[in-house]
Every structure is written in C-alpha cells, then in structure tokens.
N, C-alpha and C positions, 0 to 999 in steps of 0.2 A: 475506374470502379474497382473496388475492393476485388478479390478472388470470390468465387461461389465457396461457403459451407454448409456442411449438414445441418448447422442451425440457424440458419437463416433468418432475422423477422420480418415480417412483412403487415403493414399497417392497412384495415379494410376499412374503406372509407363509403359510405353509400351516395348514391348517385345523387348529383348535384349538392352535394354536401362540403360544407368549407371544414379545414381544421379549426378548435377552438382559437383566438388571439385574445391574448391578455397579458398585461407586463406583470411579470415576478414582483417586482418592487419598483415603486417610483425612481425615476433617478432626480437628484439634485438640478440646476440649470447649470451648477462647476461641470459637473459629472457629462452633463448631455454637448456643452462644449470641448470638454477634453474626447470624448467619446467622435464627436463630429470632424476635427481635428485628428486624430488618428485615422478615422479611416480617407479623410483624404489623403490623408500624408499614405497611406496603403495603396489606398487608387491610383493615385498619380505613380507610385514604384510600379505598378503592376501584381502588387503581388495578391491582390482581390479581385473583383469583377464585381458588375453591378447586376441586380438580377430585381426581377418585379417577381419574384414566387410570394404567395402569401405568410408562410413560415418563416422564422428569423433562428437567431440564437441567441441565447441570455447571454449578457454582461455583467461582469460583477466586480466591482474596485473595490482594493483596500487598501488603506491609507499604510504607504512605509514607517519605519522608525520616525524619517525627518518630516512626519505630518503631510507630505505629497500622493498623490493616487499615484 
C-alpha cells in the first residue's frame, strides 16, 4: 500500500451497492485476443494475479507505425 497522505481519496459506496461496470469502448475480436494472450503470457510470469473483484481497468491499443497493436 501506497504511504498515508493528507489528501487522501476515499470512494463512499452505499450498502449493498455494486460500482457502476461498463466498457469504455468495444474492443475488436483482434483486440480481445491479443489482450487475452498477453495476459496469459503475464499470469503464467507471475507478474499479475487473478482476482474476482468486480472493478477492472481500461485498456486501450494503438496501432504502431508498422500497423501492429
């Protein structure tokens, strides 16, 4: 865990209440197997963990010069 500082935030969630889930943007089926493919290739290093929380984090690809994500 980060250090405590004096500005701390802290999100107030009411009881029995989920956070909102909705995708930022669709992703492609290229996109969602490159995306699935990395994170095994993450998982199996060790350098992730699998977690069932309900929140996520946004991914976002952009295509290099040579047209690759």
């Amino acid at each position: 865990m980060p250090p405590h500082h004096d500005f701390d935030h802290e999100i107030h969630i009411e009881n029995d209440q989920m956070p909102p889930h909705s995708h930022i943007y669709p992703l492609s089926g290229t996109e969602l197997s490159l995306l699935q493919e990395f994170l095994d290739d993450m998982l199996s290093k060790g350098f992730i963990q699998s977690s069932q929380l309900p929140g996520g984090a946004p991914v976002i690809f952009a295509k290099k010069k040579d047209g690759t994500l």
